[in-house]
C-alpha positions as CSV (number, residue, x, y, z in Angstrom):
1,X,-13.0,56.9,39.6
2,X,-13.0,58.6,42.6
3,X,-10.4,61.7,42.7
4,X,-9.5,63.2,46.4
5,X,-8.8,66.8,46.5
6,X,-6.6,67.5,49.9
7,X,-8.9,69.3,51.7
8,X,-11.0,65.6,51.7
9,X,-7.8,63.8,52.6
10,X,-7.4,65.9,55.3
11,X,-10.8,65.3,56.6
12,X,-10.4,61.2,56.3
13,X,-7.4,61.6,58.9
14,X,-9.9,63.5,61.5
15,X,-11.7,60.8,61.5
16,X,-9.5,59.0,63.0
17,X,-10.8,55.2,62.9
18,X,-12.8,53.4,60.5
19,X,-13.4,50.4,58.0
20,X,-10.9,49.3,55.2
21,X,-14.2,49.1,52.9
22,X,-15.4,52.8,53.6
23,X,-11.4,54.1,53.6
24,X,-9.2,51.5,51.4
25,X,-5.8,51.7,52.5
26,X,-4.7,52.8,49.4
27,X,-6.8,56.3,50.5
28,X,-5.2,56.1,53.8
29,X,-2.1,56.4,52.7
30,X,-2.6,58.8,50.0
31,X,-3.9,60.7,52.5
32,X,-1.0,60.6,55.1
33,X,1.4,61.4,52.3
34,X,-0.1,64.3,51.1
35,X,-0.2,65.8,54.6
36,X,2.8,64.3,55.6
37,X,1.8,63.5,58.9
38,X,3.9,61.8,61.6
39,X,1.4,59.0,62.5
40,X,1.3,55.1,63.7
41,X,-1.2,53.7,61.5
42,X,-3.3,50.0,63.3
43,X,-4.7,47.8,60.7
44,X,-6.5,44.7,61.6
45,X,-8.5,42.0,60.0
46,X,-9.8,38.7,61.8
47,X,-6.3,37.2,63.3
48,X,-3.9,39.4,61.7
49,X,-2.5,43.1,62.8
50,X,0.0,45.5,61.3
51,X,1.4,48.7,63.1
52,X,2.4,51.4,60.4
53,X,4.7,54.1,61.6
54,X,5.3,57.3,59.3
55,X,7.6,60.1,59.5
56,X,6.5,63.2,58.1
57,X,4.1,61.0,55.5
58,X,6.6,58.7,54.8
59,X,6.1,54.9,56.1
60,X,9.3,54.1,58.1
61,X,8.6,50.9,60.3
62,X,6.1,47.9,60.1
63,X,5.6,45.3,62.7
64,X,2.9,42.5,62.2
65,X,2.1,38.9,63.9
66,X,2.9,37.2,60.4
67,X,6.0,35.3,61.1
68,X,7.1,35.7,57.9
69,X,7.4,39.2,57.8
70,X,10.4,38.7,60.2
71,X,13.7,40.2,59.1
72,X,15.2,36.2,59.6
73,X,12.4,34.5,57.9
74,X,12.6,37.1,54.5
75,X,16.2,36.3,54.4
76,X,15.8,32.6,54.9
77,X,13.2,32.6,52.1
78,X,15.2,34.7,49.6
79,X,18.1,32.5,50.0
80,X,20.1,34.9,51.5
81,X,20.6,33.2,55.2
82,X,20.5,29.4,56.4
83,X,18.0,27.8,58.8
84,X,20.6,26.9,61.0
85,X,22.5,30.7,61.0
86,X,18.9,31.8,61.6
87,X,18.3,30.2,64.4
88,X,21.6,30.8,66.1
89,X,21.3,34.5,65.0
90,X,17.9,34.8,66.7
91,X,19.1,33.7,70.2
92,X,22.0,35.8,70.5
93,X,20.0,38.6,69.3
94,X,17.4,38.0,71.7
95,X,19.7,37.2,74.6
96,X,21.9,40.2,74.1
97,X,18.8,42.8,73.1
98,X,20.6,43.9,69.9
99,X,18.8,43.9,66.5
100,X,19.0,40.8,64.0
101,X,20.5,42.9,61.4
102,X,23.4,43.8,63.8
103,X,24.0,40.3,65.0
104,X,24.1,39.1,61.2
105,X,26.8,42.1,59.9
106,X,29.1,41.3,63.4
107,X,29.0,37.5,62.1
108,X,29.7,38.6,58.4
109,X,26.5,36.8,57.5
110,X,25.7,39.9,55.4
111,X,27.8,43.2,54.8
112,X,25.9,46.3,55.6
113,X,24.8,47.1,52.1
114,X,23.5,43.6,51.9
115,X,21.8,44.3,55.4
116,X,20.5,48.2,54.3
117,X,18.7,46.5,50.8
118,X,17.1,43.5,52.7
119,X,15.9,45.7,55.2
120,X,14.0,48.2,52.7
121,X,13.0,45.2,50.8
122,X,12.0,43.6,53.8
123,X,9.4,46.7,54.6
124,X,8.2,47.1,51.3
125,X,6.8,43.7,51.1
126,X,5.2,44.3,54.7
127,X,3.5,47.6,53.5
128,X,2.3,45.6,50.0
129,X,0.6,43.3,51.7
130,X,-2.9,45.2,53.3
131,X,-3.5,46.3,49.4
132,X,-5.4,42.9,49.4
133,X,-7.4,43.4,52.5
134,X,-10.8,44.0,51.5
135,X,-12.0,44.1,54.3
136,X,-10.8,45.3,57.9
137,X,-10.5,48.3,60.5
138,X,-8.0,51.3,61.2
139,X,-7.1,53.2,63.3
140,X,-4.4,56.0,63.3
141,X,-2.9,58.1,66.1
142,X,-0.6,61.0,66.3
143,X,1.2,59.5,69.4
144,X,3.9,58.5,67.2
145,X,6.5,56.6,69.6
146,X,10.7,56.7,69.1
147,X,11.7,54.4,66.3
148,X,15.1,53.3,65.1
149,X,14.8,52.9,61.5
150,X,16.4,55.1,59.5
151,X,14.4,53.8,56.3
152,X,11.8,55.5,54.0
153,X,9.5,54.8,51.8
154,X,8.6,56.5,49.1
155,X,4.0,56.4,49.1
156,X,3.7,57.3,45.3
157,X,6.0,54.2,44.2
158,X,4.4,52.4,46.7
159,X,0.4,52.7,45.6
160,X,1.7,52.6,42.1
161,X,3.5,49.0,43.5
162,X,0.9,47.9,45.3
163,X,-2.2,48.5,42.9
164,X,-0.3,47.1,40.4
165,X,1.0,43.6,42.3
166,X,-1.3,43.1,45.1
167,X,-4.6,45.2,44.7
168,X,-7.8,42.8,43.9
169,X,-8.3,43.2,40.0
170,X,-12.5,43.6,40.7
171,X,-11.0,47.1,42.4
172,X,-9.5,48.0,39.6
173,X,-11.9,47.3,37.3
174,X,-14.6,49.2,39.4
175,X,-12.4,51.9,39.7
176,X,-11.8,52.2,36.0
177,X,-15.7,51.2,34.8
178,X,-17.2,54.2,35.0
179,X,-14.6,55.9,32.0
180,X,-15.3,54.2,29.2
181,X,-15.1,56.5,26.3
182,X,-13.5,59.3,28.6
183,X,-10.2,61.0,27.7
184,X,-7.4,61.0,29.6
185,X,-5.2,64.1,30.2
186,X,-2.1,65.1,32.7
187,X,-3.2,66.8,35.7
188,X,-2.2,70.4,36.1
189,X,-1.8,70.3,40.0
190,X,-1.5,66.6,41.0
191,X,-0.8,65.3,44.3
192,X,2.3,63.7,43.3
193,X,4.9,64.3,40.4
194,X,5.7,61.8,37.9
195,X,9.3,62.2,38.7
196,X,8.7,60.3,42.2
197,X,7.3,57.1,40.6
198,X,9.4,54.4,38.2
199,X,7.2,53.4,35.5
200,X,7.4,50.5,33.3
201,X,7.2,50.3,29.4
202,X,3.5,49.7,29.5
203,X,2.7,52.4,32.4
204,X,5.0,54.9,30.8
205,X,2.7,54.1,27.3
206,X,-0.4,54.8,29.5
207,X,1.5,57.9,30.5
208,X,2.0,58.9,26.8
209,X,-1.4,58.8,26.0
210,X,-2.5,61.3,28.3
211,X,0.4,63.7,27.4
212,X,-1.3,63.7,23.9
213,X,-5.3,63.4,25.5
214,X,-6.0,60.3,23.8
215,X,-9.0,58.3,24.2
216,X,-9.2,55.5,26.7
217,X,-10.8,53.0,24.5
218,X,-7.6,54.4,22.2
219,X,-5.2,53.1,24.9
220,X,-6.7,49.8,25.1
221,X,-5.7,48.4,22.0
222,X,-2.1,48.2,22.9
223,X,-2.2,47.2,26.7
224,X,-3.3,44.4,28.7
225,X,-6.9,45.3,30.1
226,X,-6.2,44.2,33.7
227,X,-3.2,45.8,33.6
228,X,-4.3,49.1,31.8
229,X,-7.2,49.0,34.5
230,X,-4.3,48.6,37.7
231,X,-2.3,51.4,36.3
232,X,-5.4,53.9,35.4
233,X,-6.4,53.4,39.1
234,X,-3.2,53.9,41.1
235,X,-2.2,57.2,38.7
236,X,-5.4,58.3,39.0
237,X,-5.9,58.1,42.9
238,X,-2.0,59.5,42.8
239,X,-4.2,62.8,40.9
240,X,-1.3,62.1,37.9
241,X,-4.3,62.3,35.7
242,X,-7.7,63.1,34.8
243,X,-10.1,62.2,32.7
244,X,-12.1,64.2,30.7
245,X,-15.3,63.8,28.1
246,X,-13.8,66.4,25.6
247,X,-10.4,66.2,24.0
248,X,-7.9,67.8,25.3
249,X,-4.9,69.8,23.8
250,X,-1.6,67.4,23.9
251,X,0.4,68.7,26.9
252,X,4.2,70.8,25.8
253,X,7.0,69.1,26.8
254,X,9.1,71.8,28.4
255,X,12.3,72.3,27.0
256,X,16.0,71.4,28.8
257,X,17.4,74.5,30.0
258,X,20.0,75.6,27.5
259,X,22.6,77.0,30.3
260,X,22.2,73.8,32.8
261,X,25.1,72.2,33.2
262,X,25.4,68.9,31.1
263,X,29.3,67.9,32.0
264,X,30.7,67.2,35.4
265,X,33.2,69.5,36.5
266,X,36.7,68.2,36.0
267,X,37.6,66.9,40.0
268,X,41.2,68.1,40.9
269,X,44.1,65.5,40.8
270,X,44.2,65.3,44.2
271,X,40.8,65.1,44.7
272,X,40.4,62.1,42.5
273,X,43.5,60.3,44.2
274,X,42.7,57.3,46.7
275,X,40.5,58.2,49.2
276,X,42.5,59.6,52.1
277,X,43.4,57.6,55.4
278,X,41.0,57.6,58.2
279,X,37.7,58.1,56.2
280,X,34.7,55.5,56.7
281,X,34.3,53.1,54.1
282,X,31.1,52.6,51.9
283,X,30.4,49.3,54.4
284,X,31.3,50.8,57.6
285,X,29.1,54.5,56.5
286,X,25.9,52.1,55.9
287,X,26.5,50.1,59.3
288,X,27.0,53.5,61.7
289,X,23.6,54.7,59.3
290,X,21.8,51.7,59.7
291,X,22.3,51.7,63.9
292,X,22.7,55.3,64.6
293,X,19.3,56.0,66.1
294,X,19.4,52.7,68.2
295,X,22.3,53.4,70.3
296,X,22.7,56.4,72.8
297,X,25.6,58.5,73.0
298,X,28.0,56.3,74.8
299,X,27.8,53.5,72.6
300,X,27.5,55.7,69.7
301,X,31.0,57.4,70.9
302,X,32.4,54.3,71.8
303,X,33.1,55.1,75.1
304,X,33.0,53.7,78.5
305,X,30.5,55.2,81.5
306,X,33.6,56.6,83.5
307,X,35.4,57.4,80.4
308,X,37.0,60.9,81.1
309,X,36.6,64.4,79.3
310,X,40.1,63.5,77.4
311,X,38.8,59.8,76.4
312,X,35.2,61.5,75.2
313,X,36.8,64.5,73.4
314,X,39.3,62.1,71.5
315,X,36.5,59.4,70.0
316,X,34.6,62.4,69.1
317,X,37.5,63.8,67.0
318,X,37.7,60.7,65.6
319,X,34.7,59.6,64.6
320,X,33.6,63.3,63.3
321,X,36.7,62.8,60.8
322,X,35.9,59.8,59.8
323,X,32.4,60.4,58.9
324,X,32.7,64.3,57.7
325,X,30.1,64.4,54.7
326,X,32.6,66.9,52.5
327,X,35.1,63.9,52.3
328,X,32.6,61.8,50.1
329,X,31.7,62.5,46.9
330,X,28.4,63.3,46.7
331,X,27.7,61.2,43.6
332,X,29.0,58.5,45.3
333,X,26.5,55.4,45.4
334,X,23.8,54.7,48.1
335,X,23.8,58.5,48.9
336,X,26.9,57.7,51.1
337,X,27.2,61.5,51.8
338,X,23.7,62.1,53.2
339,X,23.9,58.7,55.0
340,X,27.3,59.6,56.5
341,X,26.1,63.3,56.9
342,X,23.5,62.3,59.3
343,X,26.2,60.0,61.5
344,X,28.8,62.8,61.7
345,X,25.5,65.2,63.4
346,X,24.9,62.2,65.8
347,X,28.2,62.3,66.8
348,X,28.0,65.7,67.2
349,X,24.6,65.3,69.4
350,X,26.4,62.8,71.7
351,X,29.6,64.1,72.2
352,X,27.4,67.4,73.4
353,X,25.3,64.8,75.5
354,X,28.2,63.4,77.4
355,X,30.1,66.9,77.7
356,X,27.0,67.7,79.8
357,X,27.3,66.7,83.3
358,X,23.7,66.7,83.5
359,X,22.4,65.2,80.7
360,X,25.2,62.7,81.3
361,X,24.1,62.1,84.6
362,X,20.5,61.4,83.5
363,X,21.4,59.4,80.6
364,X,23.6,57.0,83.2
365,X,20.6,56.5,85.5
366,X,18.5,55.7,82.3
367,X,20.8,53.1,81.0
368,X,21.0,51.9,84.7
369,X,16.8,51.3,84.2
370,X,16.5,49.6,80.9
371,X,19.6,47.2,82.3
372,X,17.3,46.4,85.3
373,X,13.9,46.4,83.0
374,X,15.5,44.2,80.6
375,X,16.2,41.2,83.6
376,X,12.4,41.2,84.1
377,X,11.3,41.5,80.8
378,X,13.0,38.4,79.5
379,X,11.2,36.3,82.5
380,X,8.1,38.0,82.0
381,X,7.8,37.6,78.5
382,X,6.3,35.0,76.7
383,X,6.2,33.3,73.5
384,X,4.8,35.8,70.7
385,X,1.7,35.2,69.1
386,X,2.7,34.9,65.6
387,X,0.9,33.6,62.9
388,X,3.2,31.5,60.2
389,X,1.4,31.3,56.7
390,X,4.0,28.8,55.6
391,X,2.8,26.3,58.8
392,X,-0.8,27.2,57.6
393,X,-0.2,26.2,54.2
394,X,1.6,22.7,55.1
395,X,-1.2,21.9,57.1
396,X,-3.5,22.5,54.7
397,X,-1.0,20.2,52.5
398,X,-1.8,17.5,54.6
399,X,-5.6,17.8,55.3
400,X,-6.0,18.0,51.4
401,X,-3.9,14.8,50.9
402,X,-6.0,13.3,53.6
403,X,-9.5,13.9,51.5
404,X,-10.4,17.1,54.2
405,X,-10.2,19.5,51.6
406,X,-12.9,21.9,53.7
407,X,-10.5,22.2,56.6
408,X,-7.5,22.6,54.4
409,X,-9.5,25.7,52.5
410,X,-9.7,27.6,55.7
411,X,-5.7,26.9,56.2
412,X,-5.5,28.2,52.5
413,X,-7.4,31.2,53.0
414,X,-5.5,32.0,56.2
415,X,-2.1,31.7,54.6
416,X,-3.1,34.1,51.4
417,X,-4.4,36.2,53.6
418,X,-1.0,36.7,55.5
419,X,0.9,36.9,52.7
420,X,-0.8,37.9,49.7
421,X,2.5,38.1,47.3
422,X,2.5,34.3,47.6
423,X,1.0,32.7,44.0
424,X,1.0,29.2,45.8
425,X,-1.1,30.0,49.1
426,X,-3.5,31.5,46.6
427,X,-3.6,28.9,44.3
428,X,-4.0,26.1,46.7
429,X,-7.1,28.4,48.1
430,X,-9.0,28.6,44.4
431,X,-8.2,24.7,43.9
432,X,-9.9,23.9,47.4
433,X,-12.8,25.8,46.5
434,X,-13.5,24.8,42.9
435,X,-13.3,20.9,44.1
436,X,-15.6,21.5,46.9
437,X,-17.8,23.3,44.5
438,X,-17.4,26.8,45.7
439,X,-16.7,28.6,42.4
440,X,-17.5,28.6,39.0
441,X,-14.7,27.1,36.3
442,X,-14.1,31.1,35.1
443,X,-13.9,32.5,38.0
444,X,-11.3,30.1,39.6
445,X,-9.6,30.9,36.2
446,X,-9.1,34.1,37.0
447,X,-7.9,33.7,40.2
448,X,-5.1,30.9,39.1
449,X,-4.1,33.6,36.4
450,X,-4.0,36.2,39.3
451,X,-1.7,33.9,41.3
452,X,0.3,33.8,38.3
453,X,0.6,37.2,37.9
454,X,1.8,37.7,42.0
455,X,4.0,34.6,41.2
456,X,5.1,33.8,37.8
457,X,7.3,30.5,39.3
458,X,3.8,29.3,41.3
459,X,3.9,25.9,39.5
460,X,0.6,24.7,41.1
461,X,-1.0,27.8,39.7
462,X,0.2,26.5,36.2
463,X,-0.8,22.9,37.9
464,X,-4.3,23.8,38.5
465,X,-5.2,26.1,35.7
466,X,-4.5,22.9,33.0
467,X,-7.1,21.3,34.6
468,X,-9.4,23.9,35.1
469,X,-9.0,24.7,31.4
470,X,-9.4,20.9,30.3
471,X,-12.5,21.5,32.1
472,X,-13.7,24.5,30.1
473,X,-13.0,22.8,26.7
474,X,-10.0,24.5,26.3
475,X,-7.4,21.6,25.8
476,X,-4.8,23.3,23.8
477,X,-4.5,26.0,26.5
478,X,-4.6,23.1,29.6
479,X,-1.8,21.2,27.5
480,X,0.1,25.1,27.6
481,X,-0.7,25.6,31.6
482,X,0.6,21.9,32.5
483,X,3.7,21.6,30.1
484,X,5.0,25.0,32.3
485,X,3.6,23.4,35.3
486,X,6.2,20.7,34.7
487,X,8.6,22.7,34.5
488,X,8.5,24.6,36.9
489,X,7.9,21.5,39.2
490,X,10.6,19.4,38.1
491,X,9.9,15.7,39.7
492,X,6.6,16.2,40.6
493,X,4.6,14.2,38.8
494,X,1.2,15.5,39.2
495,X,1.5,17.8,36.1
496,X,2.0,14.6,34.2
497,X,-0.7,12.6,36.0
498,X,-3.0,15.4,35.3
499,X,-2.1,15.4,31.1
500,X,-2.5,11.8,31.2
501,X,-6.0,11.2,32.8
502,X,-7.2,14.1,30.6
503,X,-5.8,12.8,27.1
504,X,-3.6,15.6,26.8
């Protein structure tokens, strides 16, 4: 395995562009971290396209052409908004140029918190997905244009995510081949700290093992291979740890400081009273967070274009007060005083905007612009070219049920490909190509247990891998895969079909 020192991460980003098989995306994101550049990151491969923006390293925007990757779609799909509120959502967001997210809080569709989680959720599955590309171009640029999100990502947790859920498992294992019989140890200067990653029981034993310099082949006995494999690559790309072909000395755990504090301070009676009158409330902090770099400072103040010095001078009192960071407790869930610390400084940034009579002026003839833009943008813009993996995958539905299962394999492989934390698009792909004789039994058995492991609800994964196991002799396995198949696909009978015609 490969390990970058920063010097060579800083020479990947001069190149500039490149190919996802000469620079993973893994790399390229290790690499933006540990510079923390402010970049927009292009990745393509055959139809699809994604547009990474970071923030001093940090991944804070994604936009695609996968329609699922739409805020409206996720939520439809979690089961956290309708079809029908979707649809009406979408047009008034459209026709009054205001965010989804904004539309759906005003029509109490979501609270803001709701909103703030969907949102990172939302962008954590779009920057999952190009772990699977294999293939592909980049690009990255420093001409980083304004953005309105106020979210970040964390890069550590993300490879760490990403390896584990979405990489290719033949990665990993070529990552990881090359150490057999190596120790593993803790790195004395890695790129990232442990303390910035969660870690599962089975990661944190991997973890362990190096704190003591225990031998790989040690480790194996108690952890799943694929997974030990996953976990050794993204921790050792992260520069967590290092291997070694000598034992190591166990690492000393240092010891808690004896004069840290270990109780919170007693707060003051009247400090632990009801929160005071006038102060933002947890939902109203997260929705002035969540829009505070969209909206300039008039509608950020509240104020009308030909409000007065009186007018501006009162909303600014009033909003400052409402949103001073020393009235919320700082231990106070969703980091409510940071969030509400950075709207009580953009309050502060408009109110000295509009006190301006120049900068006023030339913020009114702006707004007059984008009013007059916006009318010709709306005529002149089209449909978007958006490509819907769930359309993709019905289609290929049909051309299967209709014997075409070489047409429905490219539909398949399209809709994996655009959204590769689906267990079913991938499953339907392996089926097409073991029946048209494109893969060996064990290999399509690995795939189906991959989709499994993306999906572990993906009844046609369970579905498929019964039959490929009947196949393989293995009939006490295929009667395992098809009784959870039924299951999880209650009234579908296929799962039964399938037991039947194979004597199960």
């Amino acid at each position: 395995m490969r390990q970058f020192t920063r010097d060579e991460l800083a020479d990947i980003l001069r190149t500039r562009s490149g190919t996802l098989e000469a620079t993973p995306y893994a790399v390229l994101l290790l690499a933006l971290a540990a510079r923390e550049e402010s970049a927009v990151l292009e990745l393509r491969r055959n139809q699809l396209q994604k547009t990474i923006l970071f923030d001093g390293g940090a991944p804070v925007d994604c936009r695609s052409n996968i329609a699922t990757e739409m805020l409206s779609r996720f939520l439809v799909a979690s089961g956290k908004l309708s079809a029908q509120d979707e649809g009406t959502a979408v047009a008034e967001s459209i026709r009054r140029s205001v965010p989804i997210g904004e539309i759906l809080t005003e029509r109490k569709l979501l609270t803001p918190s709701e909103l703030y989680r969907a949102l990172q959720q939302n962008l954590g599955r779009k920057l999952l997905e190009p772990f699977s590309w294999t293939s592909g171009t980049y690009s990255i640029s420093r001409d980083v244009p304004p953005s309105s999100s106020v979210l970040r990502v964390k890069v550590p947790q993300l490879l760490v995510t990403g390896i584990q859920k979405v990489e290719p498992q033949e990665n990993a294992d070529a990552a990881v081949a090359a150490l057999k019989g190596s120790y593993l140890l803790l790195s004395e200067s890695p790129l990232f700290t442990l303390d910035e990653i969660k870690l599962t029981a089975n990661q944190q034993k991997i973890v362990d093992a190096a704190k003591r310099g225990a031998r790989l082949d040690e480790v194996r006995a108690g952890v799943d291979g694929d997974d030990l494999n996953r976990t050794l690559y993204a921790l050792l790309l992260l520069g967590v740890i290092e291997t070694s072909d000598q034992r190591a000395a166990p690492k000393l755990e240092l010891a808690v400081n004896p004069f840290a504090e270990t109780q919170e301070r007693p707060r003051p009676a009247a400090e632990a009273a009801a929160a005071p009158q006038n102060l933002a409330s947890a939902e109203e902090v997260i929705s002035a967070y969540l829009s505070v770099r969209r909206k300039d400072a008039f509608e950020l103040l509240d104020v009308a274009e030909d409000a007065g010095p009186v007018a501006m001078t009162k909303a600014y009192l009033a909003m400052s007060e409402r949103f001073l960071p020393s009235r919320f407790d700082e231990k106070s869930p969703d980091a409510l005083r940071d969030k509400a610390q950075e709207v009580f400084l953009a309050a502060a940034r408009a109110y000295a905007e509009l006190a301006d009579p120049i900068r006023r002026d030339t913020l009114l003839r702006k707004r007059a612009m984008l009013r007059e833009a916006a009318k010709t943008t709306a005529e002149a813009l089209g449909p978007s070219a958006l490509i819907d993996p769930e359309a993709l995958w019905k289609t290929g539905k049909s051309l299967a049920a209709a014997g075409k299962v070489r047409e429905a394999l490219s539909s398949f492989e399209l809709a994996a490909e655009c959204d590769a934390q689906n267990g079913t698009y991938a499953a339907e792909a392996a089926w097409a190509r073991y029946r048209l004789g494109n893969a060996l039994a064990t290999n399509t058995m690995k795939l189906l247990k991959n989709a499994i492991r993306i999906d572990p609800k993906a009844g046609v994964a369970y579905l498929y891998a019964g039959q490929v196991q009947a196949a393989l002799g293995h009939r006490v396995e295929a009667s395992a895969y098809l009784d959870y198949a039924a299951k999880l696909l209650p009234g579908d009978p296929r799962p039964a079909e399938a037991a039947k015609i194979l004597g199960l």
